[in-house]
TORMI-799178 format. One record per residue (C-alpha): residue in one letter; chain; x, y, z. Coordinates in pm, whole numbers. Layout:
# TORMI-799178
<"A","A",<X,Y,Z>>
...
END
This chain:
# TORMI-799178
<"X","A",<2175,-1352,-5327>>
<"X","A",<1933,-1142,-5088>>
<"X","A",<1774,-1411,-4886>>
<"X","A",<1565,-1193,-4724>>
<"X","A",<1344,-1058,-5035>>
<"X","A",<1317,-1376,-5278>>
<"X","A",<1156,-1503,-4911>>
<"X","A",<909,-1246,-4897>>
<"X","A",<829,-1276,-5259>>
<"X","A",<815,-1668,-5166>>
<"X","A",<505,-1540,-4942>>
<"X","A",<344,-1312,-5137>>
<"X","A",<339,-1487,-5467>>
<"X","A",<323,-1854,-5303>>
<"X","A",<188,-1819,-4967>>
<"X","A",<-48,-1542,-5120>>
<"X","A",<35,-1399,-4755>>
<"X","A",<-165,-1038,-4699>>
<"X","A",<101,-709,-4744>>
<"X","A",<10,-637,-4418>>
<"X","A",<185,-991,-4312>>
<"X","A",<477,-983,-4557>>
<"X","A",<544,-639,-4381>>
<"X","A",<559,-780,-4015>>
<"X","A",<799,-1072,-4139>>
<"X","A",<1000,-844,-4345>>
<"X","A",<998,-598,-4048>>
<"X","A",<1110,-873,-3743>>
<"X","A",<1371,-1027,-4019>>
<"X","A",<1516,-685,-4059>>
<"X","A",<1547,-639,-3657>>
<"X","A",<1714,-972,-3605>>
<"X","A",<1989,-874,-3851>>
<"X","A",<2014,-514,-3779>>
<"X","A",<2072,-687,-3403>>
<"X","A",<2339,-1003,-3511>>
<"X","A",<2540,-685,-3701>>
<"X","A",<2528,-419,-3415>>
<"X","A",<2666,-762,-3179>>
<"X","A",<2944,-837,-3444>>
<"X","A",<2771,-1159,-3498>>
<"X","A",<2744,-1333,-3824>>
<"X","A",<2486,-1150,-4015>>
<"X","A",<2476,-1454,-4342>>
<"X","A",<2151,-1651,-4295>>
<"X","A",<2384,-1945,-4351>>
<"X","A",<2648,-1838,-4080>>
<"X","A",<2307,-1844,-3788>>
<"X","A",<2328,-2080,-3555>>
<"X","A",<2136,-2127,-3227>>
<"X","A",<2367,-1953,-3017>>
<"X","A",<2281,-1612,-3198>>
<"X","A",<1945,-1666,-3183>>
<"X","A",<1968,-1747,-2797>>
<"X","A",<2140,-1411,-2758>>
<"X","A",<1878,-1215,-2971>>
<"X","A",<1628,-1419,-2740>>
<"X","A",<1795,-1266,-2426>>
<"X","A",<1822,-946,-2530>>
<"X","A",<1460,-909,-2602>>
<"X","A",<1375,-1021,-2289>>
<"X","A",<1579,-864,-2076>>
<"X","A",<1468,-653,-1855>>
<"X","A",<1722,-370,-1881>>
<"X","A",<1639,-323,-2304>>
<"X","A",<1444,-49,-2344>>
<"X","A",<1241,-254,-2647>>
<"X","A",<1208,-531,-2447>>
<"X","A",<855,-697,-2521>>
<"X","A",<600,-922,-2459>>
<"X","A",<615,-1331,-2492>>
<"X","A",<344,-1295,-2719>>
<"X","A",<562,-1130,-2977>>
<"X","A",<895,-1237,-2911>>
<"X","A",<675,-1625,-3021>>
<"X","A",<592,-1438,-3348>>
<"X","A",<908,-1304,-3412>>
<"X","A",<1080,-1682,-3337>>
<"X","A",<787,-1777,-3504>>
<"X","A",<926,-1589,-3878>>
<"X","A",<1220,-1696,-3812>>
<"X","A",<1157,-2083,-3802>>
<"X","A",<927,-1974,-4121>>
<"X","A",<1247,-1834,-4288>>
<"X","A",<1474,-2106,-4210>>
<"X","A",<1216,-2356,-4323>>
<"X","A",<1222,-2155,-4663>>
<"X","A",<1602,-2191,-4700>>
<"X","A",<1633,-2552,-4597>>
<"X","A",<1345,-2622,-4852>>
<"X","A",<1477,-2431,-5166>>
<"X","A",<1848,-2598,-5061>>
<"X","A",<2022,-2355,-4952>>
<"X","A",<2065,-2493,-4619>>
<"X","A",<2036,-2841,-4436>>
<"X","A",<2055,-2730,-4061>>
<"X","A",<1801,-2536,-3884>>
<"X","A",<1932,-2358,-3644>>
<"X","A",<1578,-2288,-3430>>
<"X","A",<1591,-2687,-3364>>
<"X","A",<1676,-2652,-2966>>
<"X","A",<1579,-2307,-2932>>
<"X","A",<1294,-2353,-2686>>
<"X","A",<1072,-2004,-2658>>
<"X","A",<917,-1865,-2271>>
<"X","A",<545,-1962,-2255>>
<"X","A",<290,-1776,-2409>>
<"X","A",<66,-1599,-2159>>
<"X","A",<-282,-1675,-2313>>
<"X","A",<-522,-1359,-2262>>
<"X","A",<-913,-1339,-2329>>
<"X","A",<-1011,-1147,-2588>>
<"X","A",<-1129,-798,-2533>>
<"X","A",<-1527,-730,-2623>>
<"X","A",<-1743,-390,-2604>>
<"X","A",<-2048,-490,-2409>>
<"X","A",<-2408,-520,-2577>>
<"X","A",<-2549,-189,-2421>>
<"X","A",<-2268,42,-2484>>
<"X","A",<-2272,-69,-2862>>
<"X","A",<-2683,-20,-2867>>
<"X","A",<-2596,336,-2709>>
<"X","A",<-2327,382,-2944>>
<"X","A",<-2497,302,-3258>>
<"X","A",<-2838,481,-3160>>
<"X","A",<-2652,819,-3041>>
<"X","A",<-2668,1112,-3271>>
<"X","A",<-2294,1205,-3220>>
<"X","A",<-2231,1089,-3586>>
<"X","A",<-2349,1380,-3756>>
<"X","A",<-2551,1352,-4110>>
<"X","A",<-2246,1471,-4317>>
<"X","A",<-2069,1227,-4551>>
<"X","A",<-1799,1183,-4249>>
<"X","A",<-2065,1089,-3987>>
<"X","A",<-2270,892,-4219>>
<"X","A",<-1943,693,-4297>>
<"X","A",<-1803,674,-4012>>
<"X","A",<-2090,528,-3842>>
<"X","A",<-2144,274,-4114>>
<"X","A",<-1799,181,-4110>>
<"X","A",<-1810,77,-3725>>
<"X","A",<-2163,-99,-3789>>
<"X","A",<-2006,-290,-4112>>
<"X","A",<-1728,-360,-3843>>
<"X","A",<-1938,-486,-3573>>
<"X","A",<-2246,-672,-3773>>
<"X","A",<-2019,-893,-4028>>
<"X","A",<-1691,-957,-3745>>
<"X","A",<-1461,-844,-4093>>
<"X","A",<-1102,-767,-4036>>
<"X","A",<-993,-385,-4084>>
<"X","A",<-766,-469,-4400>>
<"X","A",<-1054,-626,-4497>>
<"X","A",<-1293,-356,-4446>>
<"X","A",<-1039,-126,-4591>>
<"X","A",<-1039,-341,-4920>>
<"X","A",<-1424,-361,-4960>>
<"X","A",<-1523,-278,-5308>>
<"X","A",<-1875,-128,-5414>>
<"X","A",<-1913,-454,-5668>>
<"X","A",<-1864,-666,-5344>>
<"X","A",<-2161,-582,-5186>>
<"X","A",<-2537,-772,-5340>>
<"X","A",<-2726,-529,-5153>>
<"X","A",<-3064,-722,-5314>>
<"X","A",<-2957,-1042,-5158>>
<"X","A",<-2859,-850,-4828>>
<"X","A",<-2488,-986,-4804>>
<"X","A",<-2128,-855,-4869>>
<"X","A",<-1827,-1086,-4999>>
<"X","A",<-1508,-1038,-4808>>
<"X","A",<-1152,-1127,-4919>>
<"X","A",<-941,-1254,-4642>>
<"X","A",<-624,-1389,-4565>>
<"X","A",<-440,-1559,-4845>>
<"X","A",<-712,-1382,-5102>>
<"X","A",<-982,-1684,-4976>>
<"X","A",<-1316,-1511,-5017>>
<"X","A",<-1627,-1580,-4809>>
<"X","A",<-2022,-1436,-4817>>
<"X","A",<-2102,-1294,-4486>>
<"X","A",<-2482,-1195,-4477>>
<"X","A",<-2630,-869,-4315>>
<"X","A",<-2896,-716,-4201>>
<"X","A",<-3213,-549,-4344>>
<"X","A",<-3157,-236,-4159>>
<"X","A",<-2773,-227,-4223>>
<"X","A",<-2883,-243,-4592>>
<"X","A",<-3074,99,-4571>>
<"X","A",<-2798,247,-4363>>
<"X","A",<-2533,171,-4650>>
<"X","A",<-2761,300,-4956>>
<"X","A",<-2758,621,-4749>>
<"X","A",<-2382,615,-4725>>
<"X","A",<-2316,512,-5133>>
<"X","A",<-2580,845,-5235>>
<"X","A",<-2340,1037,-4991>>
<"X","A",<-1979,911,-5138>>
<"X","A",<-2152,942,-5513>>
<"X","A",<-2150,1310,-5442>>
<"X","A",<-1772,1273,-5367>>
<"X","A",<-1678,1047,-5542>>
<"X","A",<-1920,877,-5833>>
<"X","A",<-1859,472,-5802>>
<"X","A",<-1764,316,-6109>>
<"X","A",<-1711,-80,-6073>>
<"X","A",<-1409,-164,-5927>>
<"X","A",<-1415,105,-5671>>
<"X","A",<-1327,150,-5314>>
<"X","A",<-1642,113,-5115>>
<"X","A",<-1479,296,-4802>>
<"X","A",<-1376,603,-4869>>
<"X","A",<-1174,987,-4696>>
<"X","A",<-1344,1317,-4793>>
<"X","A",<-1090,1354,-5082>>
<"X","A",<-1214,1058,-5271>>
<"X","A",<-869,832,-5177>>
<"X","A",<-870,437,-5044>>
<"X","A",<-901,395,-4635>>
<"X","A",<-526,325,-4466>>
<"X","A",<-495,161,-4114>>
<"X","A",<-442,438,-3879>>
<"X","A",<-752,627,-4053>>
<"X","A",<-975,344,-3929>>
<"X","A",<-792,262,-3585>>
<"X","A",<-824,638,-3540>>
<"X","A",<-1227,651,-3608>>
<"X","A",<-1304,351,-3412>>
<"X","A",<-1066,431,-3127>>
<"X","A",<-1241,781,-3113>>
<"X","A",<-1627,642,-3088>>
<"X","A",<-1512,353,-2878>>
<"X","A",<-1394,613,-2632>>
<"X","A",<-1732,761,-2576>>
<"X","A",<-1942,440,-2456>>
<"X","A",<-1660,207,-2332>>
<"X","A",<-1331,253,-2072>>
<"X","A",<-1189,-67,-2198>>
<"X","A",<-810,-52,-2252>>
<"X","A",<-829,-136,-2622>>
<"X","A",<-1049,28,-2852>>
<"X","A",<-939,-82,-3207>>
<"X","A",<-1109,-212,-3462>>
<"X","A",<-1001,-560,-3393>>
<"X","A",<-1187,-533,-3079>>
<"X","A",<-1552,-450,-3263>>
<"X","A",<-1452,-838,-3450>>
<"X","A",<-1425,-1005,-3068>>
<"X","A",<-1723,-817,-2998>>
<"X","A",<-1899,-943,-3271>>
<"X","A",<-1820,-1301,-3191>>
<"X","A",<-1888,-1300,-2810>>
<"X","A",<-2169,-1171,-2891>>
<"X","A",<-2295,-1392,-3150>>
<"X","A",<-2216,-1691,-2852>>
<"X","A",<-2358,-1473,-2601>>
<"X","A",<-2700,-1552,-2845>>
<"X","A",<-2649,-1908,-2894>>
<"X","A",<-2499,-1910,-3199>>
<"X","A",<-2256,-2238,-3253>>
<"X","A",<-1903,-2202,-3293>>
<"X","A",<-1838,-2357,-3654>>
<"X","A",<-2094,-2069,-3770>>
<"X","A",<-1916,-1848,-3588>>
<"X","A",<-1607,-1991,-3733>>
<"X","A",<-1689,-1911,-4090>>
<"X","A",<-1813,-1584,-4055>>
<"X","A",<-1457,-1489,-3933>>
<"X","A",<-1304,-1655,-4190>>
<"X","A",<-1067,-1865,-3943>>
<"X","A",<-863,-2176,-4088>>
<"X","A",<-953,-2361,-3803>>
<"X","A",<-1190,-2400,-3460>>
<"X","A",<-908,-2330,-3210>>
<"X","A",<-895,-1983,-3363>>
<"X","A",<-1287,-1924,-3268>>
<"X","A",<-1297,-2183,-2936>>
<"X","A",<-1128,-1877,-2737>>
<"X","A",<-1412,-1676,-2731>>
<"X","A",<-1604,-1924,-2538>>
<"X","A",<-1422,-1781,-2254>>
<"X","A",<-1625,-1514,-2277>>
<"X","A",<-2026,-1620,-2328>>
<"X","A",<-2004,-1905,-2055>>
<"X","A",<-2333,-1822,-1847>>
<"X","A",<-2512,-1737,-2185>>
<"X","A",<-2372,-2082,-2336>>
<"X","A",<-2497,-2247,-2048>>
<"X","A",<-2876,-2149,-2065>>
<"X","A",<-2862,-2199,-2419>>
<"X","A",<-2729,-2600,-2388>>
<"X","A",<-2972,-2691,-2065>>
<"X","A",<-3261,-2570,-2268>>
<"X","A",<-3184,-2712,-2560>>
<"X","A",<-2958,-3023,-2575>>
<"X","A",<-3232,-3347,-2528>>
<"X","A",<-2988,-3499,-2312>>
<"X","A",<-2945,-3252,-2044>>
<"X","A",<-2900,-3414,-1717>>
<"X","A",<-3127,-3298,-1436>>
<"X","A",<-3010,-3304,-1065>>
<"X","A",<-3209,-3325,-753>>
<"X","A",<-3244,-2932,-574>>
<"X","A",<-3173,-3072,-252>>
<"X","A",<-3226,-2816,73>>
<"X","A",<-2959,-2942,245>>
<"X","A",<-2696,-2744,91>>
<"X","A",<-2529,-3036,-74>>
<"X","A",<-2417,-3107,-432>>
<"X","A",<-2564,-3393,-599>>
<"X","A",<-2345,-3607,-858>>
<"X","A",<-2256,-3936,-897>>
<"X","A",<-2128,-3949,-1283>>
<"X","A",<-1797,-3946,-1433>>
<"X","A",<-1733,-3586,-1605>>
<"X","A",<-1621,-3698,-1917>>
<"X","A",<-1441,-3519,-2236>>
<"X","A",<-1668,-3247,-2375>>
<"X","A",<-1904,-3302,-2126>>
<"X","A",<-2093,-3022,-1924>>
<"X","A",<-2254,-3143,-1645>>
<"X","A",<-2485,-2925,-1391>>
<"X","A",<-2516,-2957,-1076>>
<"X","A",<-2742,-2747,-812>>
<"X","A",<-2646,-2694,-435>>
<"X","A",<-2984,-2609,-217>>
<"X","A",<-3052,-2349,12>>
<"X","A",<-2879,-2075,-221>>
<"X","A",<-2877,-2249,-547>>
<"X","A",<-2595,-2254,-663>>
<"X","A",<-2566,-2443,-1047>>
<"X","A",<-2202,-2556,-1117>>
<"X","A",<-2070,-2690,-1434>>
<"X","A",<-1749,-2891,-1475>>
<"X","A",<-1571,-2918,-1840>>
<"X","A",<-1316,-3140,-1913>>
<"X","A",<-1060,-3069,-2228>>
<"X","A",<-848,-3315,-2353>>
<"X","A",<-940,-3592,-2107>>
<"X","A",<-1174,-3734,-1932>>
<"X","A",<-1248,-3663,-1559>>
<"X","A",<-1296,-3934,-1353>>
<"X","A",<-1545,-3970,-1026>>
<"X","A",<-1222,-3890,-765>>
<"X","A",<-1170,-3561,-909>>
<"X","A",<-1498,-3455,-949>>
<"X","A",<-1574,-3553,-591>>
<"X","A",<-1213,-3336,-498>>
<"X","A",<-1394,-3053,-722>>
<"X","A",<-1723,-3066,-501>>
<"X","A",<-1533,-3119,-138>>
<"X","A",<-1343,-2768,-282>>
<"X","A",<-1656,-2583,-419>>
<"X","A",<-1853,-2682,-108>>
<"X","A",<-1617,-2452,140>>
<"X","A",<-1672,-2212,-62>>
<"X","A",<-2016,-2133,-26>>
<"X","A",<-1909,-2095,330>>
<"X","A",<-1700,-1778,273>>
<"X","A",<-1904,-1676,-30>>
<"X","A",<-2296,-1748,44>>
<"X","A",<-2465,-1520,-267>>
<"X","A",<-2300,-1703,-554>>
<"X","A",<-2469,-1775,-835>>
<"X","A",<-2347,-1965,-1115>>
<"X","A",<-2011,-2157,-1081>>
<"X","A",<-1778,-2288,-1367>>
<"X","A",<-1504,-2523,-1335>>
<"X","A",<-1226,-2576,-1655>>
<"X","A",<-1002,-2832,-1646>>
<"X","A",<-752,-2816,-1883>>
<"X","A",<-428,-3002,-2049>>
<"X","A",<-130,-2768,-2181>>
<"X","A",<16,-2937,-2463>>
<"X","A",<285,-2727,-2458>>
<"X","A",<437,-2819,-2119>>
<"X","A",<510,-3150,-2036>>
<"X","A",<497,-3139,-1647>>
<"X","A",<296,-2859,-1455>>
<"X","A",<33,-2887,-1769>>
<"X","A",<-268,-2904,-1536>>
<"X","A",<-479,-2591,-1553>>
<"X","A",<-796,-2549,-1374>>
<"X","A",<-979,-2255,-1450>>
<"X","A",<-1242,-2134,-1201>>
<"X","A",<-1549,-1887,-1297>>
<"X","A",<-1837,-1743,-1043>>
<"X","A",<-2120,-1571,-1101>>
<"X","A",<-2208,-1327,-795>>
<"X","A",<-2452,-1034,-787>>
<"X","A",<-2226,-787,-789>>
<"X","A",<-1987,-939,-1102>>
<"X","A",<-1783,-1220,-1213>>
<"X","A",<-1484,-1379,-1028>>
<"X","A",<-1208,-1557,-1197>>
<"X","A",<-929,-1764,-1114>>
<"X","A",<-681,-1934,-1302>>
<"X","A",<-403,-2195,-1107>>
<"X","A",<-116,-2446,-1334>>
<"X","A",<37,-2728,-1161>>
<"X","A",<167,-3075,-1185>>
<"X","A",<-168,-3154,-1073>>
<"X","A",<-553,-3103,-1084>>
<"X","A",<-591,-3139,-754>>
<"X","A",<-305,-2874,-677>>
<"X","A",<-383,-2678,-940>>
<"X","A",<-777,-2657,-806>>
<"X","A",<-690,-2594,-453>>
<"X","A",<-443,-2293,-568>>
<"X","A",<-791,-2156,-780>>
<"X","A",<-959,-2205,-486>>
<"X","A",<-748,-2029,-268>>
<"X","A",<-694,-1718,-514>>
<"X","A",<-1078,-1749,-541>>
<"X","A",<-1126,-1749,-194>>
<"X","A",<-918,-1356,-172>>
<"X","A",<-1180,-1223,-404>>
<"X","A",<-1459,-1350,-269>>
<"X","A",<-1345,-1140,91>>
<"X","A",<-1256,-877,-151>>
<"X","A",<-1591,-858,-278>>
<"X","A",<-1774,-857,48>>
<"X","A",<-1574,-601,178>>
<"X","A",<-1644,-398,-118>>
<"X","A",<-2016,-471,-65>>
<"X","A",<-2027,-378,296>>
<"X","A",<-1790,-66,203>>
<"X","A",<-1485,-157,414>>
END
C-alpha cells in the first residue's frame, strides 16, 4: 500500500486541505524518505522510529548541509510528519508514534513584515501602472490585495460571480473551502468595473470565470502574482520581502494602526483563531495606545509630576495596560502582562529599571514594557519585551530568562547600547 498518497487524499478529500498545502506535505514527506533511503535507513513508514527521525533532524540542522534551514521550517516539516503518523495510527496501521520524544529547537518568533502607509498612498496614486489591460490589472490586483488582506491563492481563485459589486463586497474562499464576505470600498468598486470592461475585451466573462486574468485569457499562477507585486513593491519600499503575503500584514497593521479591534481583524483574514491575528499587535503599539486612553471609560489617569518621577501604586494585572507619565520630559510608559498577573514588586523593579534610563536616554517618548510567559519552555520562559519611542525611531529589545527580573535587566542593558547608538548617530559620531 502507498502510505504516502491515500494520506494526501486523506487531506484533500477529508481535511479539504488547499492543493497548495497537500503539495508542501507531499513535498517534505517525499524529502524525509528520499533522505532515510540515501542513509540506508528503513524507508517503510512502519519500520520509522525516533532514532531516524533524530538523524534527519541533525542533518537539517547541521551546519555543514548545504540545505540546511531555518527552525521555522524544520517545525513544519516535524510538524507533517507528526500529521502523517497521526494518520496511520488512526486508520490502524500503526500503534506507536515514533515523534513521541522527538523534542524540536525553538521556534524563533519574527514580526511580521508591513509596507508603510505613505509608500502604499505613493504607490497606489503613481501613474507607473499604465492604462493598458496589464497596468489596469495589475494595479487592481495589488489594491484587491491590500484593501480586503485576501491570501494570493485566494486572489488567484477569485471568480467574476464572487464579486456583488452593488452591495460593494467580494466573497473569498479560504482554507479548507470556508468562505467569508469581506466588504470594499466605493472607490475600489469603480477601479474594478474599469478592469472587467478591459478583460471583456480579452476575454468576455461568462459566469464561472476567472476574475484575475494574463493577457492570453488563462487563470493567474503563483509566481505571476509574486512576480507583479514583488516588482511594484520594489519601487516605494526597501523592505527585504516584497510578496504578496506582505500587502495581507500590511493590511492588518494597518487596520490596528486605525483602531480597528482584533476579532474584526480576525475575520477579515479568515484566521481559525485570535493567536493567528494577536501578532500583529506587535506592530500598531503607539497607535493602539492612543486609541484605548481615548476611548476605554476606565482609563486610569496619573499625576504629571515635574520631578521626573513615575507615579504608580497598582498591581499590573492580566490584560491590563496601565500608563504612566514621568515629568520633566514626559515620558508615558505602559506595562502589559500576558498570561499572568504582575504584581506591585515587579512593577516597582520595572520603574527602578526604566527610571536609569531616562538618564542615558533623555528625548524618549513613549515606552512599552511586555511581559511574557513561553509555554513552550518550562524554565527560562520569562520574556520581557521592551519598546521606545524616540524622535529619531523606535528601539526594541527583547531578553528570555528564568526570570522577569533577569530577563528585564538583560532588555535594559541591550536597550541601553542603542540608546548610545542612537545619540551617536544623532550627533554624527
Amino acid at each position: 500500500m502507498n502510505y504516502k498518497e491515500s494520506f494526501l487524499k486523506y487531506l484533500e478529500i477529508e481535511k479539504r486541505y488547499s492543493p497548495h498545502t497537500v503539495r508542501s506535505y507531499s513535498n517534505d514527506l517525499g524529502q524525509f524518505f528520499l533522505f532515510l533511503s540515501a542513509e540506508d535507513l528503513p524507508a517503510d513508514p512502519l519500520q520509522v522510529t525516533s532514532s531516524e527521525i533524530r538523524k534527519w533532524l541533525s542533518w537539517l540542522l547541521d551546519n555543514n548541509n548545504p540545505h540546511k534551514i531555518g527552525s521555522v521550517s524544520v517545525h513544519r516539516k516535524i510538524s507533517c510528519l507528526r500529521v502523517f503518523f497521526k494518520y496511520l495510527r488512526k486508520e490502524g496501521i500503526m500503534k506507536a508514534d515514533p515523534l513521541e520524544k522527538i523534542v524540536v529547537p525553538r521556534k524563533k518568533k519574527s514580526l511580521p513584515v508591513f509596507v508603510e502607509e505613505s509608500a502604499l498612498d505613493k504607490l497606489l496614486d503613481m501613474t507607473g501602472f499604465g492604462d493598458d489591460f496589464e497596468g489596469i490589472r495589475n494595479r487592481t490586483m495589488i489594491e484587491m490585495l491590500y484593501l480586503t488582506g485576501m491570501r494570493r491563492a485566494e486572489l488567484i481563485n477569485l471568480r467574476y460571480d464572487d464579486m456583488d459589486l452593488s452591495d460593494c463586497a467580494v466573497k473569498v474562499t479560504g482554507k479548507r473551502n470556508k468562505q467569508r464576505i469581506i466588504p470594499i470600498v466605493i472607490p475600489f468598486v469603480k477601479r474594478l468595473q474599469e478592469y472587467i470592461q478591459f478583460r471583456n475585451e480579452i476575454k468576455p466573462v461568462i459566469p464561472g470565470d476567472w476574475l484575475f486574468i494574463t493577457a492570453k485569457g488563462n487563470k493567474l499562477y503563483d509566481k505571476f502574482v509574486y512576480n507583479i507585486v514583488n516588482k511594484y513593491l520594489a519601487m516605494v519600499t526597501t523592505i527585504e520581502k516584497k510578496s504578496p503575503h506582505v500587502l495581507r500584514h500590511t493590511f492588518a497593521t494597518h487596520m490596528l494602526n486605525r483602531g480597528a479591534d482584533l476579532n474584526s481583524i480576525k475575520e477579515l483574514l479568515g484566521h481559525a483563531n485570535l493567536s493567528a491575528t494577536q501578532v500583529y499587535t506587535h506592530n500598531t503599539f503607539e497607535k493602539l495606545r492612543k486609541v484605548y486612553t481615548s476611548a476605554h471609560p476606565r482609563e486610569i489617569e496619573f499625576n504629571k509630576a515635574a520631578s521626573g518621577k513615575m507615579i504608580m501604586s497598582m498591581p499590573c494585572q492580566k490584560g491590563t495596560v496601565l500608563t504612566k507619565t514621568i515629568g520633566g520630559t514626559t515620558m508615558n510608559v505602559q506595562i502589559h502582562s500576558v498570561r499572568f498577573d504582575a504584581d506591585k514588586k515587579l512593577i516597582d523593579f520595572i520603574h527602578q529599571k526604566l527610571g536609569k534610563l531616562t538618564l542615558v536616554g533623555e528625548d524618549i517618548v513613549n515606552a512599552e514594557i511586555f511581559l511574557r510567559l513561553d509555554k513552550d519552555v518550562e524554565k527560562e520562559n520569562k520574556i520581557s519585551e521592551i519598546r521606545l519611542e524616540l524622535p529619531g525611531g523606535p528601539l526594541f529589545a527583547r531578553k528570555q530568562s528564568k526570570t522577569f527580573e533577569e530577563s528585564m535587566d538583560e532588555a535594559v542593558d541591550a536597550i541601553k547600547k542603542q540608546i548610545t547608538k542612537h545619540k551617536q548617530k544623532k550627533r554624527g559620531v
